[in-house]
C-alpha positions in Angstrom: 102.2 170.3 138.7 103.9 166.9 137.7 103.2 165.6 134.5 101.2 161.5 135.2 104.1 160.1 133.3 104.2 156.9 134.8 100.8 156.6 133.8 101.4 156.7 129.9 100.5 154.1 127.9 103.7 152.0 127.1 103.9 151.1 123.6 106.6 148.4 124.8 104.1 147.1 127.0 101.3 146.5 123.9 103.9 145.1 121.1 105.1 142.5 123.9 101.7 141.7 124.9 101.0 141.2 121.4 103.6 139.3 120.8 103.2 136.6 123.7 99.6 136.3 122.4 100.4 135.6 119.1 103.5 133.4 120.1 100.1 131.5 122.0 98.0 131.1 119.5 100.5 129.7 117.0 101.5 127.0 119.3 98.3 126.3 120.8 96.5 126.2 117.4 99.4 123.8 116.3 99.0 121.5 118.7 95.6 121.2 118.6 96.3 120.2 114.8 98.4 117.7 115.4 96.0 115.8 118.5 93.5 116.2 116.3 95.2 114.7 113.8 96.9 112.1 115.7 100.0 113.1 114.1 103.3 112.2 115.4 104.2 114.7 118.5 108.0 113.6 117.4 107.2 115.8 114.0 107.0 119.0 115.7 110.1 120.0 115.7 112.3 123.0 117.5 112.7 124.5 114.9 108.7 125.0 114.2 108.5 127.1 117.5 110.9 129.1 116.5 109.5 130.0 113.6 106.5 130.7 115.3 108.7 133.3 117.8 110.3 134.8 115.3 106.7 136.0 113.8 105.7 136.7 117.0 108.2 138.9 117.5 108.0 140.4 113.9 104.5 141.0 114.4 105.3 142.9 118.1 107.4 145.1 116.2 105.0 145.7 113.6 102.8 146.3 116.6 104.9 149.1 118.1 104.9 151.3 114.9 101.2 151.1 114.6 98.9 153.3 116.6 96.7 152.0 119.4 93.6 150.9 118.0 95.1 149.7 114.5 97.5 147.8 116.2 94.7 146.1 118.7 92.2 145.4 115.1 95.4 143.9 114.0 95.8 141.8 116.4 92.5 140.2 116.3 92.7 140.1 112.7 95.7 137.3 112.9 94.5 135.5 115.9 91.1 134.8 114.0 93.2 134.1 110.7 95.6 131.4 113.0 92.2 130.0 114.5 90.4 130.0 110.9 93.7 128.3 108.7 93.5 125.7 112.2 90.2 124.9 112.2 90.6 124.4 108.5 93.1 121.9 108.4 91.7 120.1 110.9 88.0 119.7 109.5 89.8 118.9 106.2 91.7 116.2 107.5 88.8 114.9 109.3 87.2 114.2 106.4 90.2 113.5 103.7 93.0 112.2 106.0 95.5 114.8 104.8 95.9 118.4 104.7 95.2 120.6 102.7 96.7 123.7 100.8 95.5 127.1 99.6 95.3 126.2 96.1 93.0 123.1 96.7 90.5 125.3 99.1 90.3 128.1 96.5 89.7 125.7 93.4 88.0 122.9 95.3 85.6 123.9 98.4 82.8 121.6 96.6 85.1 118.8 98.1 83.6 120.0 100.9 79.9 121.2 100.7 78.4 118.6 98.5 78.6 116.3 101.1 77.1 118.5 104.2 76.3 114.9 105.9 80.3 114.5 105.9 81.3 117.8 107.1 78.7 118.3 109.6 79.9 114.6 111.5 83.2 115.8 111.1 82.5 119.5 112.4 80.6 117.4 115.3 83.4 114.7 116.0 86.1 118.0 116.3 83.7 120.1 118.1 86.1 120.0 121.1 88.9 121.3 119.4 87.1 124.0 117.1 85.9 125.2 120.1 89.5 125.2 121.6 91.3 126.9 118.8 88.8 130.0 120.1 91.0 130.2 123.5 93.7 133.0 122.0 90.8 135.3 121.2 88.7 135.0 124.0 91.8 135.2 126.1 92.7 138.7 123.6 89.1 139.7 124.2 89.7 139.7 128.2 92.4 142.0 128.1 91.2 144.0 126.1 88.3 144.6 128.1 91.0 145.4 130.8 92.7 147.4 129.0 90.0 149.5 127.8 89.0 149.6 131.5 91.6 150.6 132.4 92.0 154.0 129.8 88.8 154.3 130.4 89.0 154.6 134.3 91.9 157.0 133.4 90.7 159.2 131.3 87.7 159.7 134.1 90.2 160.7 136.5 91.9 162.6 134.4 88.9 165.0 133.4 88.6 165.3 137.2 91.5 166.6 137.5 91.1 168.7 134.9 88.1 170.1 136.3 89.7 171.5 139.6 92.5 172.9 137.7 90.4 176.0 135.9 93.0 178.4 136.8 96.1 176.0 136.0 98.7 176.6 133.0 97.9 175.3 129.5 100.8 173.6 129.8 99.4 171.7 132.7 96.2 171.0 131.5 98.2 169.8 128.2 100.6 167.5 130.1 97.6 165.9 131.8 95.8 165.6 128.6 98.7 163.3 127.1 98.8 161.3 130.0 97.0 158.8 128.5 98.3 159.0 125.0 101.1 157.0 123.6 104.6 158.6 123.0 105.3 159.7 119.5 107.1 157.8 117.8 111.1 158.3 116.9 113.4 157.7 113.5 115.3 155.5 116.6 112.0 153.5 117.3 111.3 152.8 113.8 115.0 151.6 113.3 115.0 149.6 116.2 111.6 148.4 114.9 113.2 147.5 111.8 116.3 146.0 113.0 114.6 143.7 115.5 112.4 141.7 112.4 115.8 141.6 110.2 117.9 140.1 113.0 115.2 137.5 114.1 114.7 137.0 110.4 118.2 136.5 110.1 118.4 134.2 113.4 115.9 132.0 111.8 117.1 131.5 108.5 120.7 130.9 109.3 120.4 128.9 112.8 116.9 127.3 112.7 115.9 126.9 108.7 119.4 125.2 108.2 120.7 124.4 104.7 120.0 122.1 101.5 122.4 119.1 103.7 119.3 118.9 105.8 116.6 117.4 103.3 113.7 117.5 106.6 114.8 120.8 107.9 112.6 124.0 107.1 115.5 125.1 104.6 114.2 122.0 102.3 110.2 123.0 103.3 110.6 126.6 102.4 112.8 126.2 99.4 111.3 123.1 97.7 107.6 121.5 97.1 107.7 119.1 100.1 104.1 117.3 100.3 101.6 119.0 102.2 101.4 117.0 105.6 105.5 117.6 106.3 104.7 121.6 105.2 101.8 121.7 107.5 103.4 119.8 110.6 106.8 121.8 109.9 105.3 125.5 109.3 102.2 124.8 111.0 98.4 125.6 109.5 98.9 129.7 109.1 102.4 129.8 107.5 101.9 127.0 105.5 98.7 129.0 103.7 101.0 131.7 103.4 103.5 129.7 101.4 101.1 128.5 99.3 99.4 132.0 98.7 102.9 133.4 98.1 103.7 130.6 95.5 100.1 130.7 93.7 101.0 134.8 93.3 104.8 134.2 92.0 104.1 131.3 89.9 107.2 129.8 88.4 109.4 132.6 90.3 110.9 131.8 93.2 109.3 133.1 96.4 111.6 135.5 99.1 112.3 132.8 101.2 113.9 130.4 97.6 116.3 133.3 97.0 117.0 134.6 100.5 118.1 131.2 102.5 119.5 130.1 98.8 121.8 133.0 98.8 122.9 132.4 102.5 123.2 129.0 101.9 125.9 129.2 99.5 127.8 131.6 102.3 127.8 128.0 104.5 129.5 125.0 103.7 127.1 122.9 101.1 129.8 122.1 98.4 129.7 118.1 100.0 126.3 117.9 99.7 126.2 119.1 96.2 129.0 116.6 95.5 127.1 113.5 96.9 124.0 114.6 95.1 126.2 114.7 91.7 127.9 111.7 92.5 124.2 109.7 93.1 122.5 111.4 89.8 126.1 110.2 88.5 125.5 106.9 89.3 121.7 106.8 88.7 122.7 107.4 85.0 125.4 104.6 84.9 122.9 102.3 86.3 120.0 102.9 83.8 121.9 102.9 81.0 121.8 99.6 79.0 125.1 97.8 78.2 126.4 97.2 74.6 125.8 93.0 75.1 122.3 93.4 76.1 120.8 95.9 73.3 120.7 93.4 70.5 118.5 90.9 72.2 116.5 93.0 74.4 113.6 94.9 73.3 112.2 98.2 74.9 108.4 99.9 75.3 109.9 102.9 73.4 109.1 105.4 71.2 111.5 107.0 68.3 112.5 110.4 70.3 115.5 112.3 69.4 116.8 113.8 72.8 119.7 114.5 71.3 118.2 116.8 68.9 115.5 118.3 71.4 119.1 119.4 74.0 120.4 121.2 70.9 117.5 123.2 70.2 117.0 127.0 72.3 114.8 125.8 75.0 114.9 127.1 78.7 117.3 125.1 80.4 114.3 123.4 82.9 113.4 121.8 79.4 116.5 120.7 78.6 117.1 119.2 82.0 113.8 117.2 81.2 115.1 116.2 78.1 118.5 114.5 79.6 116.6 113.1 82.9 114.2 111.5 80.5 116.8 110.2 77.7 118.6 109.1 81.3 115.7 106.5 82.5 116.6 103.5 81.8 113.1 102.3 79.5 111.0 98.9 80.4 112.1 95.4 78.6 109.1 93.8 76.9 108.5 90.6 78.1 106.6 87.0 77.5 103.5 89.2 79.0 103.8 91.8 76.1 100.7 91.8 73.4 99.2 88.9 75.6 95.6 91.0 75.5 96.4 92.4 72.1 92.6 93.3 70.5 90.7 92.5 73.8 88.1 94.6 75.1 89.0 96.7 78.8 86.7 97.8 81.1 89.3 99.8 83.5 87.2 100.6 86.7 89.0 102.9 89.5 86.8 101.7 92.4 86.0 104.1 95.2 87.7 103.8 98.7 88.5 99.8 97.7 90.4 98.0 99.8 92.0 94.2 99.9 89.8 93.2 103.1 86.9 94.0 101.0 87.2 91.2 99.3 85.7 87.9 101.3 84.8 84.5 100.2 81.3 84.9 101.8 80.6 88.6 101.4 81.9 89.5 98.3 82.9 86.6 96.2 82.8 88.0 93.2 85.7 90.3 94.1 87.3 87.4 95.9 87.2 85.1 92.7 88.3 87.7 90.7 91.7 88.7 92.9 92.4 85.0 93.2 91.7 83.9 90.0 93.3 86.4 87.9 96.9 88.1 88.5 97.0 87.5 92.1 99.6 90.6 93.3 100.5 90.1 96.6 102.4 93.4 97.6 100.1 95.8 96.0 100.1 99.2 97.2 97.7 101.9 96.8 99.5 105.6 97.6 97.3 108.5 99.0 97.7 111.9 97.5 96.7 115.4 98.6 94.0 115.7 96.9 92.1 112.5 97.5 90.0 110.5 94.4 91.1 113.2 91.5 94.0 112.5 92.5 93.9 108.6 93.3 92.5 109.0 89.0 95.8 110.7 88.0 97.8 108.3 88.8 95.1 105.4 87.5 94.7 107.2 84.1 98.1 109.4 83.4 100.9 107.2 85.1 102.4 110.2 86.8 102.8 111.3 90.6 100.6 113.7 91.1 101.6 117.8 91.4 101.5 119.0 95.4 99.1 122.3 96.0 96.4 121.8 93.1 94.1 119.7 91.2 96.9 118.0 88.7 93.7 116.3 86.7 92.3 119.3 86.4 95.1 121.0 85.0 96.0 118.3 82.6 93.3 119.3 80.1 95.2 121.9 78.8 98.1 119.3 78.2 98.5 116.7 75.3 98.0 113.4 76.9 98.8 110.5 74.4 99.3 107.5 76.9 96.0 107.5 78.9 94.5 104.4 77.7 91.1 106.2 76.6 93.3 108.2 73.8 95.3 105.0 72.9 92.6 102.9 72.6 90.3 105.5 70.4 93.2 105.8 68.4 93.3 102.1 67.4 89.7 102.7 67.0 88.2 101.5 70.2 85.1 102.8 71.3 85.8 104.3 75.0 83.6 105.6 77.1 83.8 106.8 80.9 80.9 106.3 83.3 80.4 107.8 87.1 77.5 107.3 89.2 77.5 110.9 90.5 78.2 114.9 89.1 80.0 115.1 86.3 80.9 119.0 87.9 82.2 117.6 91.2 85.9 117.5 90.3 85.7 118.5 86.9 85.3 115.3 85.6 82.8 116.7 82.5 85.9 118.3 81.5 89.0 115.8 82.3 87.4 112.5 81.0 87.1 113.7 77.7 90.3 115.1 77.2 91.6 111.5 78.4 89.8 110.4 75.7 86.4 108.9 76.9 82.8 110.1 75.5 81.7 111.0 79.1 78.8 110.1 80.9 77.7 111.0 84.4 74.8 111.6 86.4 72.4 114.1 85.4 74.1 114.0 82.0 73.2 110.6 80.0 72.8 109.0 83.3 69.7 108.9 85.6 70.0 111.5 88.5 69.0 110.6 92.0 69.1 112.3 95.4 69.9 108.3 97.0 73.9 108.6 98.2 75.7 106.9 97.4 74.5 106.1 94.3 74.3 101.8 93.6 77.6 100.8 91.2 75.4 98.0 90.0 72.8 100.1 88.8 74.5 102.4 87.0 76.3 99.1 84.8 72.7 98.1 84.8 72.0 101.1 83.0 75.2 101.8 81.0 76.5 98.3 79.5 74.1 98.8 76.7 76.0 101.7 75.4 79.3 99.7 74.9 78.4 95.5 75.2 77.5 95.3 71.4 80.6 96.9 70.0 83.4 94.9 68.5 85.8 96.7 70.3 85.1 98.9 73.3 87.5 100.3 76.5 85.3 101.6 79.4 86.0 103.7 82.4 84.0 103.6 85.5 84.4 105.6 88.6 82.5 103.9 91.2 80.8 105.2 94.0 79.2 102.9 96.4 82.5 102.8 98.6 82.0 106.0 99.3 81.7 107.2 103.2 80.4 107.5 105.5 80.4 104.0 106.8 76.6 104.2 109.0 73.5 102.9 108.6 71.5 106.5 108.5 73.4 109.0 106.4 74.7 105.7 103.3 72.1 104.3 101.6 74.1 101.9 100.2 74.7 100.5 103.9 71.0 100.4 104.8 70.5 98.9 101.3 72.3 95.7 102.2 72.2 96.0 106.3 70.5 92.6 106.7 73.3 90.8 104.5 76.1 91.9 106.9 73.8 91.8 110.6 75.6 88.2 111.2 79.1 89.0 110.2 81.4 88.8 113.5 82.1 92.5 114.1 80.6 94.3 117.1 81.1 97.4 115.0 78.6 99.6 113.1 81.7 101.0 110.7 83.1 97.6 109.8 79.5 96.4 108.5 78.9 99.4 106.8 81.6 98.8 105.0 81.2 95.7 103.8 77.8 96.7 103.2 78.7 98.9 100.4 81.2 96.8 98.5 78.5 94.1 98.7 77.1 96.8 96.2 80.5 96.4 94.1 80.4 92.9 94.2 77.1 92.4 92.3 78.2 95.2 89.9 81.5 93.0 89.2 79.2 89.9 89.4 76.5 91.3 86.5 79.6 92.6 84.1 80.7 89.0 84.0 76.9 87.4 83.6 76.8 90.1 80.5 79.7 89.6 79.1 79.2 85.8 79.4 75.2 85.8 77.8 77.0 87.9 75.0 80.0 85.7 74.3 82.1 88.3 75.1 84.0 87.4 78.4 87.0 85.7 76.8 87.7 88.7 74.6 87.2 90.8 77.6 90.2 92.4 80.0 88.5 93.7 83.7 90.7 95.6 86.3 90.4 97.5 88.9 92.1 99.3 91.2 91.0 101.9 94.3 91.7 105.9 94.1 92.5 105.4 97.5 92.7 103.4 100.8 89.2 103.6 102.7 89.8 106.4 105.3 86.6 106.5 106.5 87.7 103.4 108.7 89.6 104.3 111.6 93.1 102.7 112.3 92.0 100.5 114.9 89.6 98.6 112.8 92.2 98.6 109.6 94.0 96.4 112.2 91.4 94.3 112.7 90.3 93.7 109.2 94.1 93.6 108.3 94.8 91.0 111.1 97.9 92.9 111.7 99.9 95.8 113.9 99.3 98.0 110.4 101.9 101.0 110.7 100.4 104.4 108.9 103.7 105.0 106.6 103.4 101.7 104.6 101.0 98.9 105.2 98.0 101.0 105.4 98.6 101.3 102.0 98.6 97.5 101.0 95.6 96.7 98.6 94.7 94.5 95.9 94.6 95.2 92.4 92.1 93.0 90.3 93.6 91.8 86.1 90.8 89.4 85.5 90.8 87.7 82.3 88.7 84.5 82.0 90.8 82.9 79.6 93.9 83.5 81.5 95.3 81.1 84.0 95.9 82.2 87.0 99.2 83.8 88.1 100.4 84.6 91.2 102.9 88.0 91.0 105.1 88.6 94.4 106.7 91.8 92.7 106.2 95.3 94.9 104.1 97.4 92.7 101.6 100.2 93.0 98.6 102.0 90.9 101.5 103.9 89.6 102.2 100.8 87.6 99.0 100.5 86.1 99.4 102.4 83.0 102.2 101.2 81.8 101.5 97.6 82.5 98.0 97.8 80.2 99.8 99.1 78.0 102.5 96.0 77.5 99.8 93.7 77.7 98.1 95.0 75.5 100.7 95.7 72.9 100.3 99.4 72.6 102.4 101.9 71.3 104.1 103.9 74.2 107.4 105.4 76.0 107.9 103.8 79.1 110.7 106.5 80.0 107.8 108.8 80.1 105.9 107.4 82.6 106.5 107.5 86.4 105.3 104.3 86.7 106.6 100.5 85.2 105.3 97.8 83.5 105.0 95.0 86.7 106.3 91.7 84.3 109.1 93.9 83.3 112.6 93.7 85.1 112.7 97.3 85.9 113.4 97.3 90.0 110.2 98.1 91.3 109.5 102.1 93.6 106.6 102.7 94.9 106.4 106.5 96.2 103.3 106.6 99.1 101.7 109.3 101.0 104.2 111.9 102.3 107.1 111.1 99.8 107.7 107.8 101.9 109.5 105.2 99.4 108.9 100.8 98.9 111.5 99.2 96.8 112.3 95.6 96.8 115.3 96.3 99.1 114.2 99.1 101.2 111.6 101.4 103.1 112.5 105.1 103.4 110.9 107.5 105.4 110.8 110.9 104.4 110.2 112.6 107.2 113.1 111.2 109.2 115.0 110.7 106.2 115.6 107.4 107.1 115.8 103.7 105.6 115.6 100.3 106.5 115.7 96.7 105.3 112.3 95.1 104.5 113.4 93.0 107.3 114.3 95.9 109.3 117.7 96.1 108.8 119.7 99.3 108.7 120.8 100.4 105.4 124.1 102.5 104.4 124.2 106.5 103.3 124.4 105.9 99.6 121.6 103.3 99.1 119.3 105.9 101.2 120.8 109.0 99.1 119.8 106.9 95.9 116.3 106.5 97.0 116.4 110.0 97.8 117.7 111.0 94.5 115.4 109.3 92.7 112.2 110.2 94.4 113.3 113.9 94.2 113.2 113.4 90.7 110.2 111.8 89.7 108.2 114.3 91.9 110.0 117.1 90.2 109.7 115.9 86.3 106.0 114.4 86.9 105.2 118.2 88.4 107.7 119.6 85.1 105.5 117.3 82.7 102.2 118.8 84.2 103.5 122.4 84.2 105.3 122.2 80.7 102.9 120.1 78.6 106.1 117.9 77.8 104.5 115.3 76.0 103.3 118.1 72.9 107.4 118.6 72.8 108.9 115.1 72.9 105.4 113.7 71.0 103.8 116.9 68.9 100.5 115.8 68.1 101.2 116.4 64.8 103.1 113.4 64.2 100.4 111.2 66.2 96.8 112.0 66.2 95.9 113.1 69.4 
């Protein structure tokens, strides 16, 4: 009897089938991402799908070695992992406006579930495409129901067969009994096996991944710390978690992909890349450092630090490059605006989702007065980070971008931190303290405000707790000015909270709290008022500080600022247009905000320079006539002559000549204009460094080495 060969079960068959379903669900689940996103379709790039093919086919070789029914669990296993990472970054960016990575879901998922009103809108405004990202399994699911059909329907016939053929050969009744098995498996399968995933490994890192000339191509994503939305658009949601994962376990090693695409990078011709990247730290150096005619009269916001010494010493050479990048930066001039609010009282407030348009003559004049009035900086910019408000406080309080893939506030506390202004104020005997109007848990703030050098207080803890959210920003002043107004000399924080979204009338109570003062206002919709609703909430908090301070004498001797963690994202683009009155592109104007120095006493001053929150730190600081290093801050003092850079969301760049665009690394005029190779390469340079040594300064506590506390109480 003939043996049902051509009825086996082809493995070939089930690692290609695989394969195409995997290659499916990778590029469906990546576009969903990016609709849902509204992400430039121009960012997905060639190069993405075939990375996705080449795991596709990895994972179809994998699936040839395995047997049957491990091979089919496998299967299901990564298309419900590719539809979970998905769904994922898409309900993330819903509600946060930027991806996320692994490290920020592990250490943060209360970002998420203490605000179920939040994520259950945004579950409900992405339904569509949750529901979508479930196409590769259910498709999966179909065939495997016809291919268990179909062994099934096989092995029926076979037993029938079986059953006529009592008197047949063993040998028969054994060929017919692997009719439906699989073929064992060879040495020469496996190889093959093995040689397929090296080759397309190979085909991808040498002809798609490209090499360090290419600072956008997945060469720079897989070997360097790019911010998350060009990982996540490059290596799309699963890879991108894998990255992550990868980095989180090898921690300052470098990762396969670091030593595998360095290694065949230096086989390919990089030597004139290397030499213009030399040749533009080169001149970044000449340019910063001061000439002989200008030290005598000029004055620096600088601290006695002997690089010299610390490059001699036996640290690792990552420290030492610190060392000469930092004795490199050329240090902030003090100016007329230096010591001009020596021994005045702060109150710093970092004011949730604030934004310029917020501030109205009618609505909120209070904030109006107070923009207008004060330092009036008209080209303001307030960047958005990864990880939303902790991260919008970073760069308020520390001065330094913050670190890509984790909680950099967070991880601060384990650092010496002598520059936030709650440890230099306590330190010339201030009192400081730190308020928020919700938990002091939810981002760790019980544990990073007092290392910043605050006595903390926060709801539930010193401060009255309340179910009502948002909580009212003019209550909780209400409340907490009585700990602070009758000191000679205080600095207080506040993190406000009223701004908070979402931006409705049933779900904010700070909306429906003011609903009938915003009814009138000339916008058909419900968002916009909402909005305004709440700051009306930040306006009468602004507006009752100053009556205090006022009753008590005190407002002269009394600095207020405030700045926004972030732009209000809880506002769709289309009404940021309207409130904007302008065609507001999403890589730089979005951005544009107002930043309130409000001084009574102090005449008003209109400022024209391009400057960011960054700024902030170092700017108190000079006015104020503290002690610090400017060459240690990321950030400048805004009155000083130090060219202004303003890094925003994505690594995109503002300087007073240029915009640069990361992900198309790409400049242009401020007018539009194009701009030559070596002014770009510059920017480049630059913003490559001050994310690396602010990420350096985080990981390496570099302020306890340059400053040991020791020498300076800390």
């Amino acid at each position: 009897m003939k043996p049902q060969n051509d009825k086996r079960p082809s493995r070939i068959v089930r690692s290609c089938t695989a394969a195409l379903l995997v290659a499916f669900a990778l590029v469906f689940a990546h576009v969903l991402m990016l609709i849902s996103s509204k992400a430039e379709i121009t960012l997905c790039k060639p190069e993405t799908l075939f990375l996705f093919l080449s795991s596709a086919i990895c994972f179809g070789a994998l699936s040839f070695i395995l047997p049957r029914f491990i091979a089919k669990l496998t299967t299901a296993a990564l298309l419900i992992l590719i539809a979970l990472a998905s769904c994922i970054q898409i309900c993330f960016f819903g509600v946060f406006q930027t991806f996320s990575t692994l490290g920020v879901i592990l250490s943060g998922t209360d970002a998420l579930t203490d605000f179920p009103q939040i994520v259950s809108g945004t579950i409900n405004k992405n339904k569509l495409f949750l529901l979508a990202s479930l196409v590769p399994l259910l498709l999966a699911l179909v065939l495997a129901i016809a291919d268990a059909h179909r062994i099934k329907k096989n092995r029926k016939f076979q037993k029938e067969k079986l059953l006529k053929l009592k008197k047949a050969k063993k040998s028969q009744k054994r060929q017919i009994e692997n009719s439906f098995k699989e073929a064992r498996l060879s040495f020469k399968h496996i190889a093959i096996c093995f040689g397929l995933v090296i080759i397309t490994k190979l085909f991808i890192a040498v002809l798609v991944c490209g090499t360090s000339a290419d600072t956008n191509s997945l060469y720079a994503v897989l070997t360097e710390k790019k911010p998350v939305d060009a990982t996540v658009l490059n290596l799309g949601a699963l890879h991108a978690y894998a990255l992550d994962g990868e980095r989180m376990l090898l921690k300052e090693r470098r990762t396969a992909e670091e030593i595998v695409l360095t290694r065949l990078n230096k086989l390919l011709d990089s030597g004139r890349e290397q030499e213009s990247a030399q040749k533009a730290q080169e001149n970044q150096q000449e340019e910063f450092a001061p000439s002989k005619e200008e030290e005598p009269q000029t004055k620096y916001n600088v601290l006695n630090i002997d690089f010299d010494k610390l490059l001699a010493d036996d640290a690792d050479d990552v420290t030492h490059q610190m060392d000469a990048y930092f004795k490199s930066r050329k240090p902030d001039a003090k100016n007329e605006y230096t010591g001009l609010f020596e021994g005045k009282n702060l109150i710093y407030i970092t004011a949730e989702s604030f934004a310029s348009f917020a501030a109205d003559p009618e609505i909120t004049p209070t904030l109006y007065r107070m923009i207008h009035e004060g330092f009036y900086f008209t080209n303001f910019y307030t960047p958005y980070w990864e990880v939303s408000t902790t991260d919008g406080e970073y760069v308020n309080c520390v001065g330094l971008i913050p670190k890509s893939g984790t909680y950099s506030l967070k991880d601060a506390v384990k650092n010496y931190l002598p520059f936030t202004l709650g440890n230099q104020f306590r330190k010339l005997g201030y009192k400081t303290m730190a308020f928020h109007n919700y938990l002091g848990s939810y981002y760790d703030r019980n544990i990073t405000h007092p290392h910043l050098g605050y006595q903390f207080v926060s709801m539930g803890d010193g401060y009255r707790k309340t179910d009502k959210w948002p909580d009212s920003d003019l209550e909780m002043m209400q409340e907490t000015i009585k700990d602070y107004i009758d000191e000679d000399k205080f600095h207080v924080y506040y993190m406000t909270i009223s701004g908070h979204l979402p931006y409705n009338f049933w779900a904010n109570a700070m909306a429906i709290k003011n609903k009938d003062l915003v009814e009138n206002l000339p916008y058909e919709d419900e968002a916009v008022k909402a909005f305004f609703a709440c700051n009306i909430e930040l306006d009468r908090a602004l507006a009752f500080l100053l009556e205090e301070l006022n009753k008590r004498g005190k407002a002269e001797d009394t600095v207020i600022v405030l700045a926004a963690d972030h732009y209000p994202y809880g506002l769709e683009l289309a009404q940021h247009r309207m409130l904007m009155k302008s065609h507001v592109d999403v890589t730089f104007e979005l951005y544009r905000n107002s930043l309130i120095l409000f001084n009574p006493s102090q005449e008003p001053c209109q400022v024209d320079k391009i400057c960011s929150n960054m700024d902030i730190v170092p700017t108190l600081s000079n006015l104020f006539g503290l002690e610090y290093d400017s060459r240690l801050l990321m950030g400048h003092d805004i009155f000083s002559d130090t060219p202004p850079f303003v890094v925003l969301k994505s690594a995109n760049v503002i300087t007073d000549k240029l915009k640069y665009r990361s992900d198309t690394n790409t400049a242009v005029t401020l007018d539009g204009q194009s701009v030559s190779d070596e002014e770009a390469a510059k920017v480049r340079k630059q913003l490559q460094d001050e994310v690396r040594y602010s990420a350096l300064m985080l990981d390496k506590d570099y302020y306890r080495r340059v400053l040991p506390p020791e020498d300076s109480a800390e």
